[in-house]
SEDREN-93537 format. One record per residue: residue number from 1; x, y, z of N, C-alpha, C in turn. Coordinates in Angstrom, 2 decimals, padded with zeros to 5 digits. Example, Ala and Ser with C-alpha at 12.3 -4.5 7.8 and 13.67 -1.06 7.14 Angstrom:
2
+-----+---------+---------+---------+---------+---------+---------+---------+---------+---------+
| seq |     npx |     npy |     npz |    capx |    capy |    capz |     cpx |     cpy |     cpz |
+-----+---------+---------+---------+---------+---------+---------+---------+---------+---------+
|   1 |  013.19 | -005.69 |  007.80 |  012.30 | -004.50 |  007.80 |  013.20 | -003.30 |  007.80 |
|   2 |  012.85 | -002.25 |  007.08 |  013.67 | -001.06 |  007.14 |  012.90 |  000.03 |  007.87 |
+-----+---------+---------+---------+---------+---------+---------+---------+---------+---------+
This chain:
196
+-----+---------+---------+---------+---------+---------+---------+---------+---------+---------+
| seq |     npx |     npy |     npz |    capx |    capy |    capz |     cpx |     cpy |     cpz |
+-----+---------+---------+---------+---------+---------+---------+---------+---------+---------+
|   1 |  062.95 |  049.29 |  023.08 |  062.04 |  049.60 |  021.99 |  061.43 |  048.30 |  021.49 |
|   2 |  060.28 |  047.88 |  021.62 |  059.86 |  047.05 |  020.81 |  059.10 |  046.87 |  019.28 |
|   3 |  059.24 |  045.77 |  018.63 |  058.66 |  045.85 |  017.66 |  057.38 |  045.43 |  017.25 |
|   4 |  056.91 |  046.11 |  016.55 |  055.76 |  045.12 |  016.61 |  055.38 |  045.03 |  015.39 |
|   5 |  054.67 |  043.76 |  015.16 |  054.48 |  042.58 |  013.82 |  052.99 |  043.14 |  013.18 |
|   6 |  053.11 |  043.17 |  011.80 |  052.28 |  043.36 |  010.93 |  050.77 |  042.35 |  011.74 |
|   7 |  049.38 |  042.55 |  010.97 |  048.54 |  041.75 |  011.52 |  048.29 |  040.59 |  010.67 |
|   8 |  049.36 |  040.04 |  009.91 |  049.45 |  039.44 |  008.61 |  050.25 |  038.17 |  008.96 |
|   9 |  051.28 |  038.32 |  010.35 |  052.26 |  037.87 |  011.22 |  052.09 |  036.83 |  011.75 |
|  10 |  051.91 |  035.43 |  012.28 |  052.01 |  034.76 |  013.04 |  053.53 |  034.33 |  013.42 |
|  11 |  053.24 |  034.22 |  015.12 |  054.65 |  033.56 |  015.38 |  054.41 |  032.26 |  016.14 |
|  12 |  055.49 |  030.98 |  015.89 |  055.34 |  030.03 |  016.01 |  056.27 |  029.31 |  016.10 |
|  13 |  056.65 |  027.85 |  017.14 |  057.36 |  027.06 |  016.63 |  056.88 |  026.15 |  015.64 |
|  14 |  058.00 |  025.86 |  014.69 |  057.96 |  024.96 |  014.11 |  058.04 |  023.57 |  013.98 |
|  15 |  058.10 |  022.95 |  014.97 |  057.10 |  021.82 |  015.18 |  056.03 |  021.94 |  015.75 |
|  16 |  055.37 |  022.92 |  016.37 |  054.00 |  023.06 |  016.62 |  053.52 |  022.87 |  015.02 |
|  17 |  053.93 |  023.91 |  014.04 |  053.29 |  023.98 |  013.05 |  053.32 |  022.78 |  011.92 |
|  18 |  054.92 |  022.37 |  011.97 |  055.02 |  020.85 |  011.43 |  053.58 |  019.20 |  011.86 |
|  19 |  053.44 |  019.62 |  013.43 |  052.39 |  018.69 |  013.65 |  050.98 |  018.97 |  013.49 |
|  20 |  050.75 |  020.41 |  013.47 |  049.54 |  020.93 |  012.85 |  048.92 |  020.52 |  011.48 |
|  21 |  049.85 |  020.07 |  010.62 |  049.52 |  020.14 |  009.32 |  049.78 |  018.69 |  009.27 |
|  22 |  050.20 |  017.90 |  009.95 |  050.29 |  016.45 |  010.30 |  048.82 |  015.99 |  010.46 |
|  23 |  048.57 |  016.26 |  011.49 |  046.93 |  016.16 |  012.05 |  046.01 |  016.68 |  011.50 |
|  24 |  045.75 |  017.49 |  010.54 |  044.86 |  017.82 |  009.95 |  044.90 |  017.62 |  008.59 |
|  25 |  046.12 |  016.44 |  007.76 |  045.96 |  015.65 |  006.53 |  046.37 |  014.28 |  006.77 |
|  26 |  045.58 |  013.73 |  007.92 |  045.84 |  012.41 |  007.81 |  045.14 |  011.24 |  006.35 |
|  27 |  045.87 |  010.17 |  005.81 |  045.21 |  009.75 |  005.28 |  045.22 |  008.08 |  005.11 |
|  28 |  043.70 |  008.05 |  005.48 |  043.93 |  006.39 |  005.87 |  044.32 |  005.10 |  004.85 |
|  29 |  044.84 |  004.10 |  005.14 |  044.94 |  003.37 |  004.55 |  043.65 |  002.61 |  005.47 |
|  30 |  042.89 |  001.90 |  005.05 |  041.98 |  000.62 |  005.55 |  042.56 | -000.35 |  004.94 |
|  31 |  042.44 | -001.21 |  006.05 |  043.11 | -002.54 |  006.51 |  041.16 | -003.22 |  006.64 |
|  32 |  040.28 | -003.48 |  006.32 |  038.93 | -003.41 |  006.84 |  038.80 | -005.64 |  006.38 |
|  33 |  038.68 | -006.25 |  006.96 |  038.09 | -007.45 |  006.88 |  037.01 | -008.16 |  007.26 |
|  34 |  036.22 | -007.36 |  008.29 |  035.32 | -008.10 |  008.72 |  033.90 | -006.90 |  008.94 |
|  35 |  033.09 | -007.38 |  009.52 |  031.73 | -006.40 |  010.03 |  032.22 | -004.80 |  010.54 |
|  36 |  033.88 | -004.99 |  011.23 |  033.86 | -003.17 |  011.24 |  034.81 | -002.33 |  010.30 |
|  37 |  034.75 | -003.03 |  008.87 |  034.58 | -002.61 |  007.47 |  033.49 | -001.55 |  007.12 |
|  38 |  032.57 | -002.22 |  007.16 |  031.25 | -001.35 |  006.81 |  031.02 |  000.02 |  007.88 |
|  39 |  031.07 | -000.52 |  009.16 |  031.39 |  000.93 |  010.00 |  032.46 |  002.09 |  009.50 |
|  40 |  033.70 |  001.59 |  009.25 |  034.89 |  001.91 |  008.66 |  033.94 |  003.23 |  007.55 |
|  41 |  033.47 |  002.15 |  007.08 |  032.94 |  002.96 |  005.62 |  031.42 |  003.89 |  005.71 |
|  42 |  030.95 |  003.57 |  006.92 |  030.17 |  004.41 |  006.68 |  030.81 |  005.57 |  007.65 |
|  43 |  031.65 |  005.79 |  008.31 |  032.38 |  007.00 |  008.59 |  032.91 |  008.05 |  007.32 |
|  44 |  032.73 |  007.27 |  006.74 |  033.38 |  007.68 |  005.58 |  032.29 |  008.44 |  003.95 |
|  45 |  030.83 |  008.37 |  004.83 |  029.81 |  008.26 |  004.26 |  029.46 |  010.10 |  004.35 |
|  46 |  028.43 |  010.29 |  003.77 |  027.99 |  011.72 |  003.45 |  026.90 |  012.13 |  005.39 |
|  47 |  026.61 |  010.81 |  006.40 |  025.91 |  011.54 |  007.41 |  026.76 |  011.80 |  008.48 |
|  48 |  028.39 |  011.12 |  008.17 |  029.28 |  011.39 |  009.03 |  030.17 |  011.63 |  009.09 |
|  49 |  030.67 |  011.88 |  007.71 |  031.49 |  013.10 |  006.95 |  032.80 |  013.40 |  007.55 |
|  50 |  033.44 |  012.28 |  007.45 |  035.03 |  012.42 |  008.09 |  036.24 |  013.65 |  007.21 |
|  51 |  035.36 |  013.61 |  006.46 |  036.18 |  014.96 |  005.73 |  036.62 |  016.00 |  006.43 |
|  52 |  035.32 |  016.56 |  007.32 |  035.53 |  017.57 |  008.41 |  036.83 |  017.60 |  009.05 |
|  53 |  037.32 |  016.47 |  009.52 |  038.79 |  016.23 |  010.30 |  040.09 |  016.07 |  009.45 |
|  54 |  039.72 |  016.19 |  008.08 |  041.17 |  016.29 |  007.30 |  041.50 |  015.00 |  007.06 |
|  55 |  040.77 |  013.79 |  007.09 |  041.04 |  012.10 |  006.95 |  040.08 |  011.02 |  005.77 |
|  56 |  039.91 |  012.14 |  004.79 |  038.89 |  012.02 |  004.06 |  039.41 |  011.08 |  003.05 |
|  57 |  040.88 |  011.04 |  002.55 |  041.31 |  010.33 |  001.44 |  042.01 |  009.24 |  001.81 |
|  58 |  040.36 |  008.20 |  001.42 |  041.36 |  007.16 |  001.87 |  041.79 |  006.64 |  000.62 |
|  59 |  043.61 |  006.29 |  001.12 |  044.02 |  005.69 | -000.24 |  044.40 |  004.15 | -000.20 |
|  60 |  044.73 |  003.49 | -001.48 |  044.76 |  001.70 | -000.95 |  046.14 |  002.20 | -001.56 |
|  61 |  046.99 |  002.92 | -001.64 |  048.65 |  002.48 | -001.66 |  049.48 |  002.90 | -000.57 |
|  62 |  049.98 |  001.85 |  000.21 |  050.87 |  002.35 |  001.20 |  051.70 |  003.82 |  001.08 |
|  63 |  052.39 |  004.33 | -000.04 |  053.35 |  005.04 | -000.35 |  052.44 |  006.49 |  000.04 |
|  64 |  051.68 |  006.31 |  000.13 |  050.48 |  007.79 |  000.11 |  050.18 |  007.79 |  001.20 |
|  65 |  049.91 |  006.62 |  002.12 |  048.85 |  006.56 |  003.50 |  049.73 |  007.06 |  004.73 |
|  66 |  049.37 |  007.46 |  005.58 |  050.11 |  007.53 |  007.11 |  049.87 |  007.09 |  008.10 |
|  67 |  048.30 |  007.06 |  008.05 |  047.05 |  006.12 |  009.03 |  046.66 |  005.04 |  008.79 |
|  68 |  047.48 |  003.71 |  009.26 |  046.61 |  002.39 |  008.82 |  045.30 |  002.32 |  009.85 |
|  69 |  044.08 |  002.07 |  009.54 |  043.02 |  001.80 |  010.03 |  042.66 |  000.13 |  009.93 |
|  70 |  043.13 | -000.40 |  011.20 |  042.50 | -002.26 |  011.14 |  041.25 | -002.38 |  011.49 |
|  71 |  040.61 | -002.29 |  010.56 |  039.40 | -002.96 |  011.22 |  038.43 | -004.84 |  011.02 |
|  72 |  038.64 | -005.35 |  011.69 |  038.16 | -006.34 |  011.98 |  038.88 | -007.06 |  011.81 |
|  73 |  038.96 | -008.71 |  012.00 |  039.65 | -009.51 |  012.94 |  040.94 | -009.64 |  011.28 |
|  74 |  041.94 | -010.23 |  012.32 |  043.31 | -010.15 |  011.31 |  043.57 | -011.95 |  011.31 |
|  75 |  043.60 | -012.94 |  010.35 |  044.10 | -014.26 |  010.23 |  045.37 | -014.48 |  010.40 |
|  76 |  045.91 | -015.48 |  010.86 |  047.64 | -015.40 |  010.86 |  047.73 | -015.52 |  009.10 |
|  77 |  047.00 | -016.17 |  008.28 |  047.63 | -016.00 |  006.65 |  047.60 | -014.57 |  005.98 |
|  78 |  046.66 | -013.75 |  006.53 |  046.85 | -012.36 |  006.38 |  047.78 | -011.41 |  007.09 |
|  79 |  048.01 | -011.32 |  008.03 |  049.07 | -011.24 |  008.64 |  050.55 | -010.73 |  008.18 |
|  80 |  051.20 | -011.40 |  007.07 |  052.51 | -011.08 |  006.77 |  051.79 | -009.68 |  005.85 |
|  81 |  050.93 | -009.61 |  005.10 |  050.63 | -008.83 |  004.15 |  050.19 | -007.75 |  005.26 |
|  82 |  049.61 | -007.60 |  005.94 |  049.24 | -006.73 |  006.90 |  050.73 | -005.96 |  007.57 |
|  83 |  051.95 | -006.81 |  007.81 |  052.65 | -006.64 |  008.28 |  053.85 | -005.72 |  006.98 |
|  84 |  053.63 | -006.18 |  005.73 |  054.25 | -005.32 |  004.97 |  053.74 | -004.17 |  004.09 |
|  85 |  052.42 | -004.25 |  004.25 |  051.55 | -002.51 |  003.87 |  051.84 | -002.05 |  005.00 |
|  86 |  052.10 | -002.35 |  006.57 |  053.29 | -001.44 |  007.17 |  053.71 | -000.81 |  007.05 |
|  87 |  055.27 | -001.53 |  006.38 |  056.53 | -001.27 |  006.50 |  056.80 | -000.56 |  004.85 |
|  88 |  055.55 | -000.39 |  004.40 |  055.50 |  000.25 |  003.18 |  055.45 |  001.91 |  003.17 |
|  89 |  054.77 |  001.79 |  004.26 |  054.26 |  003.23 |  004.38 |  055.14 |  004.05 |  005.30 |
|  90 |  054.97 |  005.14 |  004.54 |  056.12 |  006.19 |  005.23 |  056.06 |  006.48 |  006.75 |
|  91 |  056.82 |  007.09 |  007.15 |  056.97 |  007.81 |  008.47 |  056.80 |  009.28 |  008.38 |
|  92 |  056.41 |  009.95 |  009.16 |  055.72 |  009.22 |  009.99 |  054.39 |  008.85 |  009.66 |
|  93 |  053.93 |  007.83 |  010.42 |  052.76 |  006.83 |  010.77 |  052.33 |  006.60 |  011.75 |
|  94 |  050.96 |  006.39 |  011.85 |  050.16 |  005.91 |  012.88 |  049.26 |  004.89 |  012.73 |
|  95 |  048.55 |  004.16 |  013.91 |  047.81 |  003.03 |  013.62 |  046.61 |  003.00 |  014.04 |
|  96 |  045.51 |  002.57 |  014.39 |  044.27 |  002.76 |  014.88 |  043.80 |  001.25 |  014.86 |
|  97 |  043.49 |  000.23 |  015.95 |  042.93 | -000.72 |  015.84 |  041.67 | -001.02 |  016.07 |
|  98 |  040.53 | -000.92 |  015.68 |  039.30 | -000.78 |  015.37 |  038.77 | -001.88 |  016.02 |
|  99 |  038.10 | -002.00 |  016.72 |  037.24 | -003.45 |  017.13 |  037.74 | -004.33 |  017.59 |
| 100 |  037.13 | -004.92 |  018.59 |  037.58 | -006.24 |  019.31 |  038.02 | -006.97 |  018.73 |
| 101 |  038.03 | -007.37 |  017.76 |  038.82 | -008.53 |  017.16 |  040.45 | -007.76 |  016.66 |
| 102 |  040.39 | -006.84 |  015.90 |  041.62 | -006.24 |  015.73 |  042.31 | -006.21 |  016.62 |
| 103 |  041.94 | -005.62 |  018.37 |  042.31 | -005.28 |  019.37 |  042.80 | -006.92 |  020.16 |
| 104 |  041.93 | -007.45 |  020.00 |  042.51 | -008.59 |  021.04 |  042.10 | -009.68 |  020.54 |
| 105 |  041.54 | -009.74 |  019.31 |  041.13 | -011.39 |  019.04 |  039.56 | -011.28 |  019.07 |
| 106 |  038.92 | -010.53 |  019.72 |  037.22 | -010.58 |  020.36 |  037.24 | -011.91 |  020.81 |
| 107 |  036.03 | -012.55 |  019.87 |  035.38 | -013.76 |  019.79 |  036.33 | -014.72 |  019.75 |
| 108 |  036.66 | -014.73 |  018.48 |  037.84 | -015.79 |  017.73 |  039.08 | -016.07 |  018.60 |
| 109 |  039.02 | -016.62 |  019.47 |  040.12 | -017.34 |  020.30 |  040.71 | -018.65 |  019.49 |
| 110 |  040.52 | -018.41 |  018.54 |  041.30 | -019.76 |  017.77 |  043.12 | -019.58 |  017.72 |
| 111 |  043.22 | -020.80 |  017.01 |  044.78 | -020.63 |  016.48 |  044.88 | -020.02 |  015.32 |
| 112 |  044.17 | -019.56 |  014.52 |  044.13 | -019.14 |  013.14 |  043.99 | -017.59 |  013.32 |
| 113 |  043.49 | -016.90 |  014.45 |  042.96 | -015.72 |  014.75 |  044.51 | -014.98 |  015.58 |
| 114 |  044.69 | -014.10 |  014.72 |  046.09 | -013.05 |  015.60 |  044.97 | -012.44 |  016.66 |
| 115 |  045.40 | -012.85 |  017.96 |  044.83 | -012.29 |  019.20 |  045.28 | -010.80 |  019.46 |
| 116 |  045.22 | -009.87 |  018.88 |  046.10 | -008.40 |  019.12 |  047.07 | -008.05 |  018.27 |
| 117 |  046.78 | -007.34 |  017.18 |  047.87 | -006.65 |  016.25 |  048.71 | -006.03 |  016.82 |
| 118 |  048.84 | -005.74 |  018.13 |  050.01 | -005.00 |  018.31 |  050.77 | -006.11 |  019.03 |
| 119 |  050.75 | -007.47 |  018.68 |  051.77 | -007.68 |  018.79 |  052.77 | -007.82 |  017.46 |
| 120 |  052.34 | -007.72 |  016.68 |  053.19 | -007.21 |  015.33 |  053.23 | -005.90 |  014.81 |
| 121 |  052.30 | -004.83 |  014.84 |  052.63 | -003.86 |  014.43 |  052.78 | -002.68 |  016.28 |
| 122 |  052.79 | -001.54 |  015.79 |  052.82 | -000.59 |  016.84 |  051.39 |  000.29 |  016.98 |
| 123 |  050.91 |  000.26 |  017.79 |  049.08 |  001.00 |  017.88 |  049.29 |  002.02 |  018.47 |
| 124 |  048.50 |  003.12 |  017.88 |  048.66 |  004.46 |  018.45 |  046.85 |  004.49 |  019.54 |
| 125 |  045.82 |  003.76 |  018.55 |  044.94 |  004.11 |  019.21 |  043.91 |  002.84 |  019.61 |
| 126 |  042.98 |  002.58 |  020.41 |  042.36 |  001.26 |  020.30 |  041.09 |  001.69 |  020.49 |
| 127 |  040.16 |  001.30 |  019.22 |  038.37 |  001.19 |  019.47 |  037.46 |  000.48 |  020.04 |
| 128 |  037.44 |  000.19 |  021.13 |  036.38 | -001.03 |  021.56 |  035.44 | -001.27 |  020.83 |
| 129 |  034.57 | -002.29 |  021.08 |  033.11 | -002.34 |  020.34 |  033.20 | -003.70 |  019.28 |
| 130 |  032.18 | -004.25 |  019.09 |  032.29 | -005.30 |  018.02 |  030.47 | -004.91 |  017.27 |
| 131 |  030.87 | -003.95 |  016.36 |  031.47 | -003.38 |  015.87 |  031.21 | -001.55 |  017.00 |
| 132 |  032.77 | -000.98 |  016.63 |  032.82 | -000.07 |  017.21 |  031.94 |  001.08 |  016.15 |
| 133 |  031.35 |  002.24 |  016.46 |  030.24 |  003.21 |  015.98 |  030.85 |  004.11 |  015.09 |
| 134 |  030.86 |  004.45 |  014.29 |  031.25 |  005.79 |  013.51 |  031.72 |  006.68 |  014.36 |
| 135 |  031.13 |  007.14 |  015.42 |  031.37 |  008.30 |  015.86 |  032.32 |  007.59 |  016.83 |
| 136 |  033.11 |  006.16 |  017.24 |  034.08 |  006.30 |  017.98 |  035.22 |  006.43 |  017.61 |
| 137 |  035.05 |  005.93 |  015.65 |  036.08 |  006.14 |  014.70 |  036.71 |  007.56 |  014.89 |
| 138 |  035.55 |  008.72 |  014.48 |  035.91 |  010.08 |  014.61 |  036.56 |  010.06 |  015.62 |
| 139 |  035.96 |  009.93 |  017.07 |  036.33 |  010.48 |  018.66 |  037.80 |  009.56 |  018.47 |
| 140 |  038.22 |  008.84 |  017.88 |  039.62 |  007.96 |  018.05 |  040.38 |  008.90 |  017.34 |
| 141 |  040.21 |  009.19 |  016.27 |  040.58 |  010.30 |  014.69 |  040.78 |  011.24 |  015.82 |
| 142 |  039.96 |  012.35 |  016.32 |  039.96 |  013.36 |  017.38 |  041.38 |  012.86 |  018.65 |
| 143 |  041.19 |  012.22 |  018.71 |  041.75 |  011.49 |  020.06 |  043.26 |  011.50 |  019.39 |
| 144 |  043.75 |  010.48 |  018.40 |  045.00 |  010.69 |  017.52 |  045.62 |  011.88 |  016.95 |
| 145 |  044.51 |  012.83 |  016.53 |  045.36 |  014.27 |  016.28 |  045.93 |  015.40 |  017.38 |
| 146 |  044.98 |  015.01 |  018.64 |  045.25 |  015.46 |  019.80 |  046.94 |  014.97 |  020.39 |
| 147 |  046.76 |  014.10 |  020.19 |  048.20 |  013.13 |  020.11 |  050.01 |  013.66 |  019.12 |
| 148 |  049.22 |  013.33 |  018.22 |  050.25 |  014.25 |  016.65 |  050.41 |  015.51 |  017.47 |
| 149 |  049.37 |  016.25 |  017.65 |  050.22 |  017.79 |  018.24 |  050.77 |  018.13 |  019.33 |
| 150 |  050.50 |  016.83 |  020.30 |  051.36 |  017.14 |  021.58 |  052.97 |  016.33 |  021.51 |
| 151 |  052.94 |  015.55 |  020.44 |  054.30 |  014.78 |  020.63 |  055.15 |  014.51 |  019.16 |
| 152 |  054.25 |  015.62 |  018.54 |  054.99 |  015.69 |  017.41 |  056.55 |  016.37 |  017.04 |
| 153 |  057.12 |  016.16 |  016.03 |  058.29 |  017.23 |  016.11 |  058.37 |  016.99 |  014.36 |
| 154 |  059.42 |  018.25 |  014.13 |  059.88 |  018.68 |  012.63 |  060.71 |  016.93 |  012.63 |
| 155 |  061.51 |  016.89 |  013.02 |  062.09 |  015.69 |  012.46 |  062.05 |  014.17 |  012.67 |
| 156 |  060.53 |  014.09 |  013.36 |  059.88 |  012.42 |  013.63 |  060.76 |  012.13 |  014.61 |
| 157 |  061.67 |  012.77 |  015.89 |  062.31 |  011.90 |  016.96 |  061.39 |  010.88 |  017.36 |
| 158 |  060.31 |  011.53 |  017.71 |  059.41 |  010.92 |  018.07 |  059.20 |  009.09 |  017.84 |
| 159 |  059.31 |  009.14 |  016.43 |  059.24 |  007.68 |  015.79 |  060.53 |  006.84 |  015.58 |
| 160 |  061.71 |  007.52 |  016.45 |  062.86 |  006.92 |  016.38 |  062.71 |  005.78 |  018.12 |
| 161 |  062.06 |  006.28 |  018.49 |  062.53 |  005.44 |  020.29 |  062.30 |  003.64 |  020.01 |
| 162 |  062.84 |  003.15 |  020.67 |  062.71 |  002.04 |  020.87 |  061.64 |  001.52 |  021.26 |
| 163 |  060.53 |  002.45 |  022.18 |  059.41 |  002.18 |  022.72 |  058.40 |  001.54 |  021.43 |
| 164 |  058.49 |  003.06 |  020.78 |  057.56 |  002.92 |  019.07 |  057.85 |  001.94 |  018.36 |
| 165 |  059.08 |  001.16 |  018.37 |  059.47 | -000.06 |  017.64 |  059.00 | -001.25 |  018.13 |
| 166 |  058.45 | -001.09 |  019.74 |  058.19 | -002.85 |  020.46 |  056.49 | -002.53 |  020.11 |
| 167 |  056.03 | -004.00 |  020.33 |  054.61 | -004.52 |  020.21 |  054.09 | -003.99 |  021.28 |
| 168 |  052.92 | -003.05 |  021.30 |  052.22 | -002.61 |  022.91 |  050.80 | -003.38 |  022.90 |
| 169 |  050.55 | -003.71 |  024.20 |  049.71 | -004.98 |  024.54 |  048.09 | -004.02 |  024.89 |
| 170 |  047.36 | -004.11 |  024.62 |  046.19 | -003.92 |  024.40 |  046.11 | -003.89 |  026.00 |
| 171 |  045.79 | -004.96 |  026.35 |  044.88 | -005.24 |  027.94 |  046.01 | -006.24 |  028.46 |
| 172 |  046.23 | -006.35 |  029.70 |  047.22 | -006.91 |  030.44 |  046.47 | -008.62 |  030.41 |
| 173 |  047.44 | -009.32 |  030.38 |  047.20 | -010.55 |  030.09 |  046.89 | -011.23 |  031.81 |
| 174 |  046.10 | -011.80 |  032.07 |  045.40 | -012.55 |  033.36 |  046.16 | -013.95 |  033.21 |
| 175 |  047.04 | -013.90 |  034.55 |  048.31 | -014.84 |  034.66 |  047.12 | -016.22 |  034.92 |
| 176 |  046.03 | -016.22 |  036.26 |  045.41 | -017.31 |  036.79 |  043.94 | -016.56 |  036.69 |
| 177 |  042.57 | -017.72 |  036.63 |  041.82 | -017.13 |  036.61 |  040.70 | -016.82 |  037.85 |
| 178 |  040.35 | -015.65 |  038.48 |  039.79 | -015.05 |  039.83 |  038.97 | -016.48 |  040.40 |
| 179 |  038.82 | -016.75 |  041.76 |  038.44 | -017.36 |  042.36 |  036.77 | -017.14 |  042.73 |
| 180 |  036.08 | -017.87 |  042.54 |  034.78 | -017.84 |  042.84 |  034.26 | -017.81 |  044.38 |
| 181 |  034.33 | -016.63 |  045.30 |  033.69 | -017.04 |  046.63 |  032.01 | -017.82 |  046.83 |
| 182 |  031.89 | -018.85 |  047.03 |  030.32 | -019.45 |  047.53 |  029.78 | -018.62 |  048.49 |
| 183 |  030.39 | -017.99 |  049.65 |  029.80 | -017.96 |  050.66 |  029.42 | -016.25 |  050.41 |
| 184 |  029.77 | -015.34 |  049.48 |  029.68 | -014.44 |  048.86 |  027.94 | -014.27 |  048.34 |
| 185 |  027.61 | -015.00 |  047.48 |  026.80 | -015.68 |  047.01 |  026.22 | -016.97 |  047.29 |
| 186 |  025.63 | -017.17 |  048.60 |  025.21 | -018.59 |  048.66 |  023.91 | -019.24 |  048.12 |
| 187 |  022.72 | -018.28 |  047.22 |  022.23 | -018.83 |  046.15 |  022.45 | -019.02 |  045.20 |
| 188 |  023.38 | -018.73 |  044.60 |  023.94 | -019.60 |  043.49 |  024.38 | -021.35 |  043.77 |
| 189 |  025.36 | -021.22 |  044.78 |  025.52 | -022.69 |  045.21 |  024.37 | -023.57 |  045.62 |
| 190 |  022.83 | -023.00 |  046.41 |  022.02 | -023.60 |  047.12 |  021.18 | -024.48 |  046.17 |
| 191 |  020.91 | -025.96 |  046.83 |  020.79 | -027.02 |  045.92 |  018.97 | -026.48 |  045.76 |
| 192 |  018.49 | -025.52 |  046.01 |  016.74 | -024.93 |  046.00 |  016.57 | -024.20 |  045.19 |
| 193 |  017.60 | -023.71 |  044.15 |  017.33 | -023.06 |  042.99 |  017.03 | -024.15 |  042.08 |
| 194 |  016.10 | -023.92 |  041.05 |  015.25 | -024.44 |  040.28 |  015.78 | -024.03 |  039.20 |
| 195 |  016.80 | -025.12 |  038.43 |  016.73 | -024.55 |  036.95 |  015.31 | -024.62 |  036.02 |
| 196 |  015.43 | -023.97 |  034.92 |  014.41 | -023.12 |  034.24 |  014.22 | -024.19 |  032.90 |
+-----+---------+---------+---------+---------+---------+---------+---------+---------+---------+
């Protein structure tokens, strides 16, 4: 004999539904220092209306946020402070590193310039671009909640592994640098090109 459920009924696990409601009230903290600040913010603007995705409130106190958003380049003197609006913010959490400089340093190859936040914090998502577009903010936002609901659970295992605790490396680091073939290209080498 079976039964059957009112049309009032949903059935579900509960961490499906625990990460459902994860992903659709994310709320950012901005981390924003440089040129993809203003991108940052105009995502955040009335023509691109991040509200739609449930990531609308952004707040400046760790204790509230879940989503740190870095955008633009990080100083080693900023750095520790970056590193403890962290460890401020609850679990679970996620990260989003916004722009080449967040991501790997971009430009700024200096000593003063942290070449890649994840080697201090943990990145869930990475934006290319200097500055990356509004709409890759969203498609990252899109991209991260897609994420929350496939590996989410009721009780954050998820954010217990050891993996989530180490620094993950952006782009693989280039041990030596590629060899130039001449004979590949032999106008470039040929002494009959005419600089300009």
């Amino acid at each position: 004999m079976a039964v059957e459920l009112p049309e009032n009924v949903v059935v579900g696990k509960l961490d499906a539904l625990a990460s459902w409601c994860r992903k659709n009230s994310l709320w950012p903290m901005p981390f924003a220092t440089a040129c993809c600040g203003i991108e940052l913010m105009a995502t955040g603007a009335s023509k691109h209306d991040i509200a739609r995705f449930g990531a609308e409130v952004f707040r400046f106190s760790p204790r509230q946020c879940d989503l740190m958003i870095v955008a633009g380049r990080v100083v080693m003197k900023m750095l520790p402070v970056l590193q403890r609006i962290w460890q401020q913010m609850n679990e679970p959490k996620w990260c989003i590193s916004m722009g080449a400089c967040a991501s790997t340093g971009g430009v700024f190859d200096t000593y003063s310039v942290v070449q890649g936040i994840d080697r201090f914090i943990p990145v869930d998502m990475y934006l290319p671009g200097c500055p990356p577009r509004p709409e890759q903010l969203i498609q990252g936002i899109i991209d991260l909640q897609d994420k929350i609901q496939r590996e989410g659970t009721l009780g954050g295992a998820e954010f217990r592994t050891k993996a989530r605790q180490e620094p993950k490396r952006a782009l693989v680091e280039l041990t030596g640098l590629p060899q130039i073939d001449s004979a590949r290209n032999p106008v470039i080498w040929s002494s009959e090109v005419k600089s300009h």
